[in-house]
N, C-alpha and C positions, 0 to 999 in steps of 0.2 A: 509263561507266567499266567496261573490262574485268579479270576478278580478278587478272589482276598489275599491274595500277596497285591496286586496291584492295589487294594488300596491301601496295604501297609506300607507300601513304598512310598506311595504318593504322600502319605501321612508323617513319617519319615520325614520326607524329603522339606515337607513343610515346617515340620519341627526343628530341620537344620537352620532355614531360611529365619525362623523365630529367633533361634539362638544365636544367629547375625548379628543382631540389633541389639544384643548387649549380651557378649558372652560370658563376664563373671556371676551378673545376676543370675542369666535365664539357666547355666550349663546344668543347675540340680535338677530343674522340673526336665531338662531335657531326657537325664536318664530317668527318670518319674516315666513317663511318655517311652521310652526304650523298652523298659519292664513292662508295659500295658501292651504291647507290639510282639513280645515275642514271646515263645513258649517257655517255661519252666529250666529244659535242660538244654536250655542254650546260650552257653557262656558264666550260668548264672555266678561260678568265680571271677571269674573277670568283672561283670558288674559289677558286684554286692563289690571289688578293691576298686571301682573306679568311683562309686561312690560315696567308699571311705575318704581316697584321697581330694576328691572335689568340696568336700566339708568344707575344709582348710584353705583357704586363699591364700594364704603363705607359705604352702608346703613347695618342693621344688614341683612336684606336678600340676601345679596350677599356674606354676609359673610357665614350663613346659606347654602347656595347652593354651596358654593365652597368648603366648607366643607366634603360635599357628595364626593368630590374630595378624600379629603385629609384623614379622616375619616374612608370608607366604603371600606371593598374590591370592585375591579374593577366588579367583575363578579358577584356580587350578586345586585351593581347598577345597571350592565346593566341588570340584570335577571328582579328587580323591576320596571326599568324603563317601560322596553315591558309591563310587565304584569298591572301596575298601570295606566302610561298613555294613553298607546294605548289598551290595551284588557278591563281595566276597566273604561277607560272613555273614550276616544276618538271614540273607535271602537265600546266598550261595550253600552257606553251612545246612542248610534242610533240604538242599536236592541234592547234597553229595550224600547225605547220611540215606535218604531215600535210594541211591544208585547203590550202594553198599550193601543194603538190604535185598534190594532186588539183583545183583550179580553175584551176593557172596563175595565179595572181595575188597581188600583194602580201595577206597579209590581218596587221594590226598586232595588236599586241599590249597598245591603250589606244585608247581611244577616247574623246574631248573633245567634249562636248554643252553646248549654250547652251538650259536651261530656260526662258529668258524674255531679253527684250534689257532686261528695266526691270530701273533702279537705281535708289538713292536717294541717291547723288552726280553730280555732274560734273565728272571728273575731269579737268584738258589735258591734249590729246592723244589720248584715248580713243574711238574710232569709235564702240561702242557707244552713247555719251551722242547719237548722233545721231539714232537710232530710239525711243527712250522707252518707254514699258511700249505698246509697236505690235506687240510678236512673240512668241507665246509657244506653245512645242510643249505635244498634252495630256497629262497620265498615262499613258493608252493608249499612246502613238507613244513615251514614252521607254520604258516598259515592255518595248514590242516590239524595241528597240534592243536592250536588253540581252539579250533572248531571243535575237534573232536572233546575235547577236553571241557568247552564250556556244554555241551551235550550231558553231562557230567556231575555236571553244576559249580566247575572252576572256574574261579575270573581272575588269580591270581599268577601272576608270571615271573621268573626271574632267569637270568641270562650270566654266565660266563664262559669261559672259554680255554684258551686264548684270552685275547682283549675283545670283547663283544663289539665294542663301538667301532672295530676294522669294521662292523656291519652296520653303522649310524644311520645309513641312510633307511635301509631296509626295518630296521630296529623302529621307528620313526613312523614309518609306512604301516607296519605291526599295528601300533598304536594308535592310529588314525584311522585303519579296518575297526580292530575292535575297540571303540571307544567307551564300551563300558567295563572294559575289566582295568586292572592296577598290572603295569609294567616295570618291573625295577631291573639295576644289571650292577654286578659286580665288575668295577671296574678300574684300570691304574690312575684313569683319567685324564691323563694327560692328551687324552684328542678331543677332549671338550673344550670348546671354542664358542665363540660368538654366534656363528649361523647354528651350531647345535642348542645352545640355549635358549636361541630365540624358536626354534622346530618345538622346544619340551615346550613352551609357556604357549605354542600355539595347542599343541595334543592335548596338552593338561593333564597326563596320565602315567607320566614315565619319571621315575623315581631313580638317582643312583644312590650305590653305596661305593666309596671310593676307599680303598686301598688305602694304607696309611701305615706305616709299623711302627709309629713311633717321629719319635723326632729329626731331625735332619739325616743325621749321622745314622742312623737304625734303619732311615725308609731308605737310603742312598745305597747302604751297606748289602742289602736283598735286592733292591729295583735299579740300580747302575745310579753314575754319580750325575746330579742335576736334575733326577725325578721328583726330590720333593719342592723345589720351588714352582716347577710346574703345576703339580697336583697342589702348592697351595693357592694358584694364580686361577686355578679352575674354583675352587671354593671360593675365590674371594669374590668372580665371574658372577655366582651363581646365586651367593647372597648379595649381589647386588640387584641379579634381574629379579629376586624374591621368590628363589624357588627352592622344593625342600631337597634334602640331602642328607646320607647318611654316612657314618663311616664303615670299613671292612677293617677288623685286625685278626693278624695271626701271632699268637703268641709264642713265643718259642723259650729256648733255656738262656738266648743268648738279651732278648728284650723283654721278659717279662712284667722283669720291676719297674720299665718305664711306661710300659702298656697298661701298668695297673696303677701306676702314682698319681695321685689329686691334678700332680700338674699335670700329666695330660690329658686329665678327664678335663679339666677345665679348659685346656688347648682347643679340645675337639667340639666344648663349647663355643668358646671365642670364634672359630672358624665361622661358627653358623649351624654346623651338624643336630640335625635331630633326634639321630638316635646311631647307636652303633652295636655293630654284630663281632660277638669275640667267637675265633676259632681255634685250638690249639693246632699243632704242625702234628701232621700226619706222617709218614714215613712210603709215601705211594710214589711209585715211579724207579727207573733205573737208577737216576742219582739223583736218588733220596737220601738225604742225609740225616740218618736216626740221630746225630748226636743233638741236633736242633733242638728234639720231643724234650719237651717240659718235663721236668721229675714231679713226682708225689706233691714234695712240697712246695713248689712253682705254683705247680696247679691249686693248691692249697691256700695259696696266697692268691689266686686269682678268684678264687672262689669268694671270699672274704673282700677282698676290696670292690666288685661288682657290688655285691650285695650292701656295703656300708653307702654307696654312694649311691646307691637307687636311692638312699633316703633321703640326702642332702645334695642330687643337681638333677638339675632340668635336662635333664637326657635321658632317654627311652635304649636300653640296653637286652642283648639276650646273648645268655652264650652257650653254644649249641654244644659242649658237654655235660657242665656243672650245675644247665638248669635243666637236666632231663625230670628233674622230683616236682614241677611244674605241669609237665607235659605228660607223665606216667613213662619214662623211657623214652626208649629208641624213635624218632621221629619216620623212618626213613623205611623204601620198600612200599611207599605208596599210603603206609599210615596217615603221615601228613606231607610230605613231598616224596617225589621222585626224580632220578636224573636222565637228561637224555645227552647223549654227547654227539658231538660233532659228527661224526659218522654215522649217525641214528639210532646206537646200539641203549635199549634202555636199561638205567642202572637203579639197583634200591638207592645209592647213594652216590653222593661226588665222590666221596674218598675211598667208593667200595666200586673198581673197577673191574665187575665180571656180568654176563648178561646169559640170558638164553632168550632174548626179542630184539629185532629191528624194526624201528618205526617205517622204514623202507617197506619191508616185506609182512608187518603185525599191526593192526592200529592196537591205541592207547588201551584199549579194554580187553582187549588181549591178553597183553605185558600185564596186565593187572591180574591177571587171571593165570598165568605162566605158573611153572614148577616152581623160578625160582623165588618170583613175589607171594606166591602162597606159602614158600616155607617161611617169607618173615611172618604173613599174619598169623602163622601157628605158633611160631615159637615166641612173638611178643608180648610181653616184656622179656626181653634176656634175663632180667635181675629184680629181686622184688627191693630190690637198691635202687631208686631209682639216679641216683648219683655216680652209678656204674653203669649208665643205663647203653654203651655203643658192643655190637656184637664184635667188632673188629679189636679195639683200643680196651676194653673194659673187660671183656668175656673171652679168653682163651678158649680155642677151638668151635664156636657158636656159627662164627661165620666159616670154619671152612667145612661143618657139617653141611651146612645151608647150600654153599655153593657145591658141594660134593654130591649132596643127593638129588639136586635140580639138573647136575651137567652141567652145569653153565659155566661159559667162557670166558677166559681174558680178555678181555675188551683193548689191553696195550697191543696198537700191532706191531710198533718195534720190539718190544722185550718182555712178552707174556711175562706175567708172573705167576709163580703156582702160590695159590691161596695159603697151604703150609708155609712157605717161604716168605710170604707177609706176615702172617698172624707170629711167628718167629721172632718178628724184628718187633715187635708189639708185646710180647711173653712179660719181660722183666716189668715193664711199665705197669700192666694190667696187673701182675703179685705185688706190685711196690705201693699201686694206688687204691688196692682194697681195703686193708686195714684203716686205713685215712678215710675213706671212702664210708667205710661202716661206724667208725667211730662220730663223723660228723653226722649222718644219717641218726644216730640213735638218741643224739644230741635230743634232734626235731622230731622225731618219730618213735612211740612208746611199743611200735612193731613193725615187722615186715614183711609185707603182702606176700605170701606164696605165689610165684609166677605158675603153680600151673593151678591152683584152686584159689575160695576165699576164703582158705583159714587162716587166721593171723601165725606167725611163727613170729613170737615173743622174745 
């Protein structure tokens, strides 16, 4: 870090400490002081909406943010706050945009690692339960991830699996080496306990998002019977010791309309939860069950009830199809994350199981650099839709060109799968979700970006 980031941080840092002493007054001059600190194109949407919605002291985001007040122990805010705003984006986001410049290559801004493929459920539908406690990376090699990775300019991490926290201890250990990035892990949670709660509020750095599908009978029905009073007894653990937490949903055909209804956005309030991540069901793995995958109009509906209720509850929400028109598309392939799985094999995505790098045998800047990570940064965006924006689910044939002209592998080693033979089981989904897809898009948008130049196609 050179001395004019050092005294933007120190500067920073002190404007946090300001904002302590009375967070509803001080929080406008804060981002006043944020915009003085950072350059032009950096973030500047996110700003300019975070201090629309900070205007308003009674909107649900100020309720949301005051909350962190009231909510979170004091030193594990301030521990998040350093490490999320300024080391992972503020600071972080201008030396990964610098490393990109200087390699040619996508390099992301989070990075998703599988410490181990065991769990201690079996969950339907879930590929991992396919592999069993058979994969597991050492301390050494996740270590080196993060190293190499914050070399980079990442400080951001998150973990599933399997069940990550088989690896709690080491998980922990992680977190306490590098104490200034943000740790989070997708998890069933049911091995959170007392001594783990009390590790996070010592680290102050390590965030979950816990599994949830829903209400008793929905999380029982995927996770075996007795999983969700566990996983509520961990939540209740966690806002007792005043530490944050998010939720994990997948939405399927079978629980959509309960994953999307008021009451349980309000559920996943009452728990405590800060913010929660929606995923739709994928079709990956030997026994995958396509019939799970959401239709047109599921997802339709999911699209719609996120977006009503960002405006009316205090929960911080993203869901990693239907806000690809946020993000400009496709996350994934190292634009903004990458995956590494259990066995080391790096992936553009969790749900796109093919590789041509081993973190074993390639460091990280490598795999950045591979056949198969450079055909995503050429072909990104898939779609000047960005509401179609997944080359696998959205774009017929996208992804098994990508993986066709890299070579790259199946990464399942019980039941390869040939790339045709997924993007297949995805066919009807991806014709049924376009027209929806384009029709809501046109709603909001008077054109649409040509993926491969900047002329508008009207």
């Amino acid at each position: 870090m050179n001395i004019a980031e050092s005294v933007k941080r120190f500067g920073l840092v002190q404007a946090f400490h300001y904002l302590d002493k009375d967070p509803e007054k001080n929080l406008p001059k804060l981002m006043e002081w944020v915009d003085k600190f950072s350059k032009k194109d950096v973030y500047p949407t996110q700003r300019r909406a975070i201090r629309e919605v900070i205007s308003d002291p009674n909107s649900n985001w100020c309720q949301l943010i005051h909350s962190l007040y009231t909510d979170i122990d004091d030193e594990v805010r301030k521990t998040l706050f350093e490490n999320f705003v300024l080391n992972a984006t503020l600071v972080g986001s201008q030396q990964i945009k610098a490393s990109k410049e200087k390699y040619d290559c996508n390099v992301p801004w989070a990075i998703l690692m599988d410490p181990t493929s065991a769990c201690n459920l079996q969950c339907t539908g879930c590929w991992a339960a396919e592999y069993g406690n058979k994969l597991n990376m050492s301390i050494d090699t996740l270590n080196s991830i993060v190293e190499q990775a914050k070399e980079l300019g990442i400080h951001m991490f998150l973990y599933s699996g399997g069940e990550p926290l088989v690896r709690k201890k080491d998980i922990i250990d992680l977190c306490s080496k590098h104490s200034d990035c943000v740790f989070t892990a997708f998890t069933n949670g049911t091995l959170i306990d007392e001594e783990f709660a009390d590790d996070m509020l010592r680290v102050k750095n390590f965030v979950p998002a816990i599994s949830v599908e829903g209400f008793e009978k929905d999380t029982d029905f995927r996770r075996g019977e007795g999983t969700f009073s566990k996983v509520v007894s961990a939540m209740d653990l966690l806002k007792r010791k005043k530490l944050p937490f998010g939720i994990s949903c997948c939405y399927t055909s079978k629980n959509y309309e309960i994953i999307g209804s008021e009451s349980y956005f309000d559920q996943m309030i009452q728990w405590g939860a800060k913010f929660c991540w929606f995923f739709t069901y994928m079709p990956v793995g030997k026994d995958a069950v396509p019939e799970l995958m959401a239709t047109a109009e599921q997802r339709e509906y999911m699209y719609h009830q996120i977006r009503n209720f960002r405006k009316t509850k205090p929960l911080f929400t993203i869901d990693f199809w239907n806000d690809g028109e946020y993000i400009n598309g496709c996350i994934a392939g190292g634009r903004n994350y990458l995956h590494i799985n259990a066995n080391g094999d790096i992936e553009p995505c969790a749900f796109i199981h093919y590789s041509d790098s081993n973190i074993h045998e390639n460091s990280l800047l490598d795999a950045l650099r591979s056949p198969l990570f450079m055909e995503y940064r050429k072909n990104q965006p898939f779609n000047g839709n960005h509401l179609r924006p997944c080359p696998l689910l959205d774009n017929p044939g996208r992804l098994t060109d990508m993986v066709e002209n890299s070579d790259a592998h199946s990464t399942d080693l019980q039941s390869p799968e040939n790339v045709r033979d997924l993007s297949d089981k995805c066919l009807n989904a991806a014709q049924n979700w376009a027209p929806v897809a384009d029709e809501l898009w046109s709603k909001n948008h008077s054109c649409i970006d040509c993926v491969k130049c900047d002329e508008k196609v009207i």
